[in-house]
Each structure stands twice: as structure tokens, then as C-alpha cells.
C-alpha positions as CSV (number, residue, x, y, z in Angstrom):
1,X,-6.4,-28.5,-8.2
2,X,-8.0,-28.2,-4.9
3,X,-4.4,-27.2,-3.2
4,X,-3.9,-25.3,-6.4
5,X,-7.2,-22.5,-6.3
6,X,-6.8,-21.6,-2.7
7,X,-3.1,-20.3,-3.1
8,X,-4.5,-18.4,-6.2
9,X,-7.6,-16.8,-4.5
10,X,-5.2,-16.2,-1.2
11,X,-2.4,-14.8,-4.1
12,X,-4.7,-12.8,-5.9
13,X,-6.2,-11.3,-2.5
14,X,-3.2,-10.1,-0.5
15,X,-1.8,-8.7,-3.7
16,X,-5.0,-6.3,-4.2
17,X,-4.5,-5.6,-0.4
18,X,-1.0,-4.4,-0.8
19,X,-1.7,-2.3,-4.2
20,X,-4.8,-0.6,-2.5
21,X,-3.0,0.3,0.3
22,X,0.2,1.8,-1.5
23,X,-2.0,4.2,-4.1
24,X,-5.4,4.8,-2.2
25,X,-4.0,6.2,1.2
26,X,-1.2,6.6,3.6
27,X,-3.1,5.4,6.2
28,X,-4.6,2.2,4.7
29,X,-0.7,1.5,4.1
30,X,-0.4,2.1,7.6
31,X,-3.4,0.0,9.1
32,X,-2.2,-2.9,6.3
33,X,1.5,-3.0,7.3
34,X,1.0,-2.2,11.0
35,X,-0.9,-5.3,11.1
36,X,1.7,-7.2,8.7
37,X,4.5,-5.9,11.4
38,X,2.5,-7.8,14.4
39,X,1.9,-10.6,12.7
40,X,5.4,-10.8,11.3
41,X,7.2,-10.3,14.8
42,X,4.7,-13.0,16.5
43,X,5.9,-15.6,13.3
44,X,9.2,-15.0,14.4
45,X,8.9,-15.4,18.5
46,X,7.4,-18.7,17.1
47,X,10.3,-19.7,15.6
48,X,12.5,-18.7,18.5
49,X,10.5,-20.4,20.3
50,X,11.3,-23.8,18.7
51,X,14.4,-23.0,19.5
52,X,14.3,-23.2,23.1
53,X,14.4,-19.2,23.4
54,X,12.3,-17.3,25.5
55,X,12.1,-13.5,24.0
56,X,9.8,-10.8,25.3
57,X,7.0,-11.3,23.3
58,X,4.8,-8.6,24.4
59,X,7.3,-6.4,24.8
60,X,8.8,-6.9,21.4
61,X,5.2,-6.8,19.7
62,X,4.5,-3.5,21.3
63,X,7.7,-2.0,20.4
64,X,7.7,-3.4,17.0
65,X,4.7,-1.8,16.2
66,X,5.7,1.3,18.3
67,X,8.5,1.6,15.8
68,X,6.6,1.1,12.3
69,X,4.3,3.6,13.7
70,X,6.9,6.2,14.7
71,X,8.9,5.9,11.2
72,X,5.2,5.7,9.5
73,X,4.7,8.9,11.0
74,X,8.3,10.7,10.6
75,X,7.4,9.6,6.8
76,X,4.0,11.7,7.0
77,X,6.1,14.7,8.2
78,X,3.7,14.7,11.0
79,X,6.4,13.8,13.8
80,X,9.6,16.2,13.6
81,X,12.7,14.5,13.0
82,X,14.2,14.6,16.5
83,X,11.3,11.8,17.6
84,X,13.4,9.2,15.6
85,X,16.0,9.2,18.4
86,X,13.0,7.3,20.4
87,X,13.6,4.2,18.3
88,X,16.8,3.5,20.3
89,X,15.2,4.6,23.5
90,X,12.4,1.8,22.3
91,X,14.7,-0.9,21.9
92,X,16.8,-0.4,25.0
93,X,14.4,-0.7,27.4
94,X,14.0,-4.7,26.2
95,X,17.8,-5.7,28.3
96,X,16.3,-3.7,31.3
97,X,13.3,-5.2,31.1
98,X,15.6,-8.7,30.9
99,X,16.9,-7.9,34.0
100,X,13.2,-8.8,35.8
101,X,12.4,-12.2,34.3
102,X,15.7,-14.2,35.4
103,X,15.3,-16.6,32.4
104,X,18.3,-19.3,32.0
105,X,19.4,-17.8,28.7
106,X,18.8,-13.8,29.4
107,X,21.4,-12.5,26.5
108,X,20.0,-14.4,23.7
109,X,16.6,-14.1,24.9
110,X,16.7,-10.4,24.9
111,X,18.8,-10.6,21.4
112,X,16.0,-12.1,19.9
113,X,13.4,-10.1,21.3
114,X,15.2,-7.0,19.8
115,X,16.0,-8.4,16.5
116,X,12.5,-8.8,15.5
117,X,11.2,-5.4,15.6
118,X,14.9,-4.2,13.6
119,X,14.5,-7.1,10.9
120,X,10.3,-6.8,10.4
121,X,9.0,-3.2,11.7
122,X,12.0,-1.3,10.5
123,X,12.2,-2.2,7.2
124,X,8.2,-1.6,7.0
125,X,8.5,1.8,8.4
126,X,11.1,2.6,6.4
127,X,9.2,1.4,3.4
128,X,6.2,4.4,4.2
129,X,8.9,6.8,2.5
130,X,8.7,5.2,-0.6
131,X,5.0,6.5,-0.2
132,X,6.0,9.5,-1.5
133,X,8.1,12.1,-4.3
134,X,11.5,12.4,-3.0
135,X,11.7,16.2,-3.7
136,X,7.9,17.4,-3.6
137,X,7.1,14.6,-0.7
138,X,3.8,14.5,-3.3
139,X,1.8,10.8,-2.2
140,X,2.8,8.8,-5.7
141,X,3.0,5.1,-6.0
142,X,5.2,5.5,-8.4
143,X,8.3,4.5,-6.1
144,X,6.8,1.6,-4.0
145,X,5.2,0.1,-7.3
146,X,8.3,-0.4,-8.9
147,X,10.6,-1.2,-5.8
148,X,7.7,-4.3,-5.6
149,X,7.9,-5.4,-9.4
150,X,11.5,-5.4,-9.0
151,X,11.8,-7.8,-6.6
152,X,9.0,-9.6,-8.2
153,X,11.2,-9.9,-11.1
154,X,14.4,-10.5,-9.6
155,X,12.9,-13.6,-8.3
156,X,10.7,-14.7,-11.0
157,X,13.9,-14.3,-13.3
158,X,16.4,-15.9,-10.8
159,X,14.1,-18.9,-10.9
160,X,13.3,-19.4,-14.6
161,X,16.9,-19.3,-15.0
162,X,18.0,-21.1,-12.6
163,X,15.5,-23.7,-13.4
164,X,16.8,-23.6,-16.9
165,X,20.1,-23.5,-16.7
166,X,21.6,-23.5,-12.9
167,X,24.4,-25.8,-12.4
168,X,26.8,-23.7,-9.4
169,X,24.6,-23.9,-6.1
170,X,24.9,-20.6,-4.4
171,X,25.0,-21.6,-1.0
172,X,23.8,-25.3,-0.9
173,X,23.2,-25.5,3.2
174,X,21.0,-22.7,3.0
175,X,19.1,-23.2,0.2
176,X,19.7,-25.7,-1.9
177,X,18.0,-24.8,-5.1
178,X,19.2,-21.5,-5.6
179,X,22.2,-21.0,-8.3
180,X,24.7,-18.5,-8.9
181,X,23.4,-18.5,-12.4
182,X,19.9,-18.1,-11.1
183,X,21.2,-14.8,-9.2
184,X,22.6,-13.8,-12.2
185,X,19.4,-13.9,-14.8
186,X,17.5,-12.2,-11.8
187,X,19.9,-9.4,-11.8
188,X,19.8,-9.2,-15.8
189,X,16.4,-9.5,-15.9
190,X,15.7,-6.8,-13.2
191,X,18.5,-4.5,-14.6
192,X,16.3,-4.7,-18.4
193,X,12.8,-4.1,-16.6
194,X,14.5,-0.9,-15.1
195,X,14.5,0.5,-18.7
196,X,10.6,0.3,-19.6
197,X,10.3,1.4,-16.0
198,X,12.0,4.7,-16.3
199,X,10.1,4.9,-19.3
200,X,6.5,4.4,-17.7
201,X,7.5,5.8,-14.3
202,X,9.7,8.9,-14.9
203,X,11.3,10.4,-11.4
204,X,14.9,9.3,-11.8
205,X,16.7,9.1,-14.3
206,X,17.6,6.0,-16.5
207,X,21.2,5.7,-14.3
208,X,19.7,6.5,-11.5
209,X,16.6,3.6,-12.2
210,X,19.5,1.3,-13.3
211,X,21.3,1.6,-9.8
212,X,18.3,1.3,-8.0
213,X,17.3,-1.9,-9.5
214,X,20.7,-3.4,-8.7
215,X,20.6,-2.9,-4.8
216,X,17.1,-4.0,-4.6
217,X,18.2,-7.2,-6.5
218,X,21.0,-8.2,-4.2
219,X,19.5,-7.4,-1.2
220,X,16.3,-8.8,-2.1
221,X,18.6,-12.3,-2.5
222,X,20.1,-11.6,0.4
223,X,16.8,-11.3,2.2
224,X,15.1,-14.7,0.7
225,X,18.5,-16.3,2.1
226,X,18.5,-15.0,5.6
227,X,14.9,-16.0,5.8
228,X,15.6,-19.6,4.3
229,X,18.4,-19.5,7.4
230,X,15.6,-18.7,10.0
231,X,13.4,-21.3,8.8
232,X,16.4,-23.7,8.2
233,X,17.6,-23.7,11.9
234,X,14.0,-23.6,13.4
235,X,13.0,-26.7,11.2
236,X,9.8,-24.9,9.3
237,X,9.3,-25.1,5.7
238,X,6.9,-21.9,6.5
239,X,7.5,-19.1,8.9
240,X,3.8,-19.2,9.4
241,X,0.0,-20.0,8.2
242,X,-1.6,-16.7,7.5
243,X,-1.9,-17.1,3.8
244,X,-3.2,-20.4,2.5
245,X,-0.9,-22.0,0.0
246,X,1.5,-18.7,0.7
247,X,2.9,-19.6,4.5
248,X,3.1,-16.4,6.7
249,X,4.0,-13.0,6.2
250,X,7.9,-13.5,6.5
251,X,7.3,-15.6,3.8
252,X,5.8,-13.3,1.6
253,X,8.3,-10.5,2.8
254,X,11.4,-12.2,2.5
255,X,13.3,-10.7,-0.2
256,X,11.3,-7.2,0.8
257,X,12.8,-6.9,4.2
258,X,16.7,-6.7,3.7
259,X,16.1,-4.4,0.2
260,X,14.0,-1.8,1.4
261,X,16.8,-0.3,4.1
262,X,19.3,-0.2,1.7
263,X,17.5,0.6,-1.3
264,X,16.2,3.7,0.5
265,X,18.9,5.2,1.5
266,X,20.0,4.9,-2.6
267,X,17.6,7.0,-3.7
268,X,18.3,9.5,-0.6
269,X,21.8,10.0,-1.6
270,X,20.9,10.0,-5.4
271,X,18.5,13.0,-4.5
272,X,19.5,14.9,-1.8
């Protein structure tokens, strides 16, 4: 009980955090997430650390958070679209900036410093156009709300299941508790929730909800597994400490990270 109330209270807390700063303001969203970003990135450098890497991790902190702020405010419509060509111009300067330290390892070392701000910030700043209507750009939770409960559910549901029922180990050196019939409920049980949430929600159609659902469930999977790979070859059961009972942001924003790119650029196509 005394391990048990902290994780609730810490639960309970970052989960009012994130739903105030997705329907009060853009830029509580942004002051929230900017912070998650650091943080993220700095879990991360830790990890490569362990390791025995050395990445930038100044540099990669400042452009990580360089980068959510950039796509934060290509979302706002406040930067014109040309700016996101700086995100390359961002990252590129980390190999020249390599080329100064003379480290042992200098290719991975500047591999992981780059990879952090594409795997945390990018997915964040691409996240601040859920923020918004697709066609009226109207500041709506709507969008982000539901992109959240579905991952919520595609994990709740892959685990009920697979704690019912799972037998086939989905990919055993990664993470051994995870079933192929554990993926499976999750996607049936997120596919169903898309119904009541076209229903509540409204902005896409039931087809277009459906779809929508499906890519956030499979590359919300994919997301918990490439974070259980992280933590499995840097020898961590958390990626950090941040959140008592919780672990650390990456471990919070697992399944969030991989689906948000993709799941994104669905509803682009779908409505452009």
C-alpha cells in the first residue's frame, strides 16, 4: 500500500497535467511537452551512456528542444512552412560538431546524439498538430484526446487479454510477456472504442475513425517494443525516475512516440 498510493497520486497528477495542457492552451501544451522533450532526450543520453557512448548532450538537448519548438510553431501557423527545412540544418550540424571532440567512437557517438531529438522531440512536435481541426485549424481537443484513449486502450486491452489468454510470445527477447494474442485483443478492442468515439467526437467519419485507430494501435506496439529494446540493451527496468511508481518520461511515452508520426500523416492524407 505505501508503494501502491504514490504511483496513484504521481498517475493521477501527470494525467491532469497532460489533459490541461491539450484543451486549455497551445502554449501550456507547449511549456508541458517542451519540458517532457528535455527531460526525455537527457533519459536517453543516460542510457547511452551505460553503454559506453559518448553523445553530444548539450548539443542534442538544445537541438531537441529547438526542433519541438520549431514544429510547435509551424503547427501554430506562426512560422511559414519553408522554416521546416531548418530541422535538417539542426541535425547536421551534430557530425560537424563531431569532428571537434575526437572521441574513440565518433560515428556512433554522433548517431546517438541525433537519434534522440528524431525519436523524442519529433514525434512531440509533430503531436502539436493534433491540437487542432484539420480543415478549419480551429484549437479542439477532440483529436489529441482520442489519439491518447486509443493507445490507452490498445494497451489496457493487449494486456487483459494477453493476461487471459496469451499463449504465442510475440517477440520473447524483447519482451517477454507480450503475446500475439495480446496484440490482437488490443487491436479489437481499440478498433470497437473507434465506434463510440466517432459517435462522441464527430470530425471523421466512422471509416475514416476505424483506420485511424488501426495505425495508432500498431505503432503504438511497435513503440512499447522499441522502448523495451532501449531499456533491454542498456540493462534498466526504467528509462528514468521522474514519475514515482511511473519510471521516466520514455516510459510513459513509449507507445506515444512511434504512433503519433504515422498516425498523423493518416489523417493528412484522409483530409487533404
Amino acid at each position: 500500500m505505501s508503494k501502491l498510493l504514490p504511483r496513484i497520486i504521481t498517475g493521477l497528477v501527470f494525467l491532469g497535467l497532460v489533459i490541461v495542457s491539450v484543451t486549455i492552451d497551445p502554449w501550456i501544451f507547449a511549456a508541458l511537452f517542451g519540458f517532457f522533450t528535455v527531460i526525455g532526450i537527457i533519459e536517453f543520453y543516460k542510457m547511452s551512456g551505460m553503454l559506453g557512448f559518448t553523445p553530444q548532450k548539450v548539443t542534442g538537448i538544445v537541438i531537441g528542444f529547438l526542433t519541438f519548438i520549431v514544429l510547435f510553431l509551424l503547427a501554430m501557423r506562426i512560422l511559414p512552412p519553408v522554416m521546416v527545412f531548418l530541422l535538417p540544418v539542426l541535425m547536421l550540424s551534430i557530425p560537424i560538431i563531431e569532428l571537434f571532440r575526437q572521441k574513440p567512437t565518433p560515428t556512433s557517438d554522433w548517431a546517438q546524439t541525433l537519434f534522440a531529438p528524431m525519436y523524442i522531440a519529433l514525434p512531440f512536435g509533430v503531436m502539436a498538430n493534433m491540437l487542432f481541426l484539420p480543415e478549419t485549424h480551429e484549437f479542439s481537443p477532440k483529436i489529441i484526446l482520442s489519439f491518447f484513449a486509443f493507445v490507452w486502450i490498445s494497451d489496457t486491452g493487449a494486456f487483459c487479454v494477453g493476461s487471459l489468454i496469451g499463449k504465442h510470445k510475440l517477440i520473447p527477447k524483447i519482451s517477454p510477456k507480450k503475446t500475439i494474442e495480446g496484440l490482437l485483443g488490443g487491436i479489437a478492442f481499440t478498433l470497437l472504442a473507434s465506434i463510440p468515439v466517432c459517435r462522441l467526437v464527430g470530425v471523421f467519419s466512422q471509416p475514416q475513425w476505424l483506420i485511424i485507430s488501426l495505425v495508432t494501435v500498431i505503432f503504438a506496439t511497435f513503440g512499447d517494443l522499441v522502448e523495451s529494446m532501449v531499456k533491454r540493451n542498456a540493462g534498466v527496468k526504467d528509462s528514468g525516475k521522474m514519475l514515482p511508481g511511473h519510471g521516466g518520461v520514455l516510459d510513459r511515452f513509449d507507445s506515444t512516440l512511434l504512433a503519433v508520426p504515422p498516425v498523423w500523416l493518416t489523417i493528412v492524407l484522409m483530409t487533404y
